[in-house]
N, C-alpha and C positions, 0 to 999 in steps of 0.2 A: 355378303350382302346384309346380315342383319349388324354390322358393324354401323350401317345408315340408319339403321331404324331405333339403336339405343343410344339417345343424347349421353354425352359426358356429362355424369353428377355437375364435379367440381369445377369445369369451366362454363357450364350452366349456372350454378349459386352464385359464383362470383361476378356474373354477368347481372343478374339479376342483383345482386346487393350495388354494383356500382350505379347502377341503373334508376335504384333507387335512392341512395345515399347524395347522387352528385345532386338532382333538381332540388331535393330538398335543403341539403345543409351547402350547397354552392360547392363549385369548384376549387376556393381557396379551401376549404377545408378539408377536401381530399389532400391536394398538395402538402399542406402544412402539417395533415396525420401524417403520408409519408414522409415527408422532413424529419419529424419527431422519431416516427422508427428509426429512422438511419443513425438520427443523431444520438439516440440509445445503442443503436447498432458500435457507435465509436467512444463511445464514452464509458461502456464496461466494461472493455478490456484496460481501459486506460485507472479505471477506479478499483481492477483486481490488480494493477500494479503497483498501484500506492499501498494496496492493503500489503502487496508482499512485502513492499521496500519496508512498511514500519512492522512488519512481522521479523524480519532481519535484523532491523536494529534495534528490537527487544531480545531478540538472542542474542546480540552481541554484546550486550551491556550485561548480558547477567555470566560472561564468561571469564575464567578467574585463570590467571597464571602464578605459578608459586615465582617468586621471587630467586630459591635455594634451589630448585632443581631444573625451574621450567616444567613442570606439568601444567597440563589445561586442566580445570575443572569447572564443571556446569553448575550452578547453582551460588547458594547465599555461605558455602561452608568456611568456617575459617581457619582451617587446618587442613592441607594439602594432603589425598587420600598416598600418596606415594613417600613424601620424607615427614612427614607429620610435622610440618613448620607452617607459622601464622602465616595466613596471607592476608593480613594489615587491610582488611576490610572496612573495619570503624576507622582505620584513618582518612582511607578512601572517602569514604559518605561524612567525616570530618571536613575535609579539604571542600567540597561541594556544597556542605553548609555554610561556610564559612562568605561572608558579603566580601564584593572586591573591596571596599574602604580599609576594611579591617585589616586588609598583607599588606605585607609592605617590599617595595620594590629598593634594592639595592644598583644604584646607575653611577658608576663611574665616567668623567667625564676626564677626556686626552683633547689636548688639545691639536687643532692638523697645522701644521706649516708650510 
């Protein structure tokens, strides 16, 4: 019996706060607050997946294969921790510097019959 006689806080405040929110700032603006939660609601999972996809592709750019043995190695090193051979780093970030104008393409041309 006294389950009747103790209102509910929380579906009391929010009764009260729609109550007064709607006459004053209208109807659209309720609408359009809820809109906007939702649409927050879908757009930070979608903005923690971009963060991962370029978090990936910053580790994968800085991952280094020896040429002589095949080991992986993480970082800027230019001597593979396993056979101690270059792994042609500067030529790498060479090749990357370089503008396409500058290489030059070799095209053989066959003719078809």
């Amino acid at each position: 019996m006294n389950y009747f006689h103790k209102p509910n806080k929380n579906l009391l405040t929010y009764s009260l706060i729609i109550l007064i929110v709607i006459p004053i700032f209208g109807f659209n603006f309720f609408l359009s607050f809820i809109g906007n939660i939702l649409l927050l609601l879908f757009l930070i999972p979608l903005l923690l997946l971009v963060l991962v996809f370029m978090g990936y592709n910053s580790y994968k750019s800085k991952i280094n294969t020896c040429s002589n043995c095949g080991a992986i190695s993480l970082g800027l090193s230019e001597t593979c921790m396993n056979c101690g051979a270059d792994l042609e780093n500067i030529n790498k970030k060479n090749q990357l510097d370089k503008k396409p104008s500058e290489s030059t393409i070799d095209v053989k041309a066959e003719e078809i019959k």
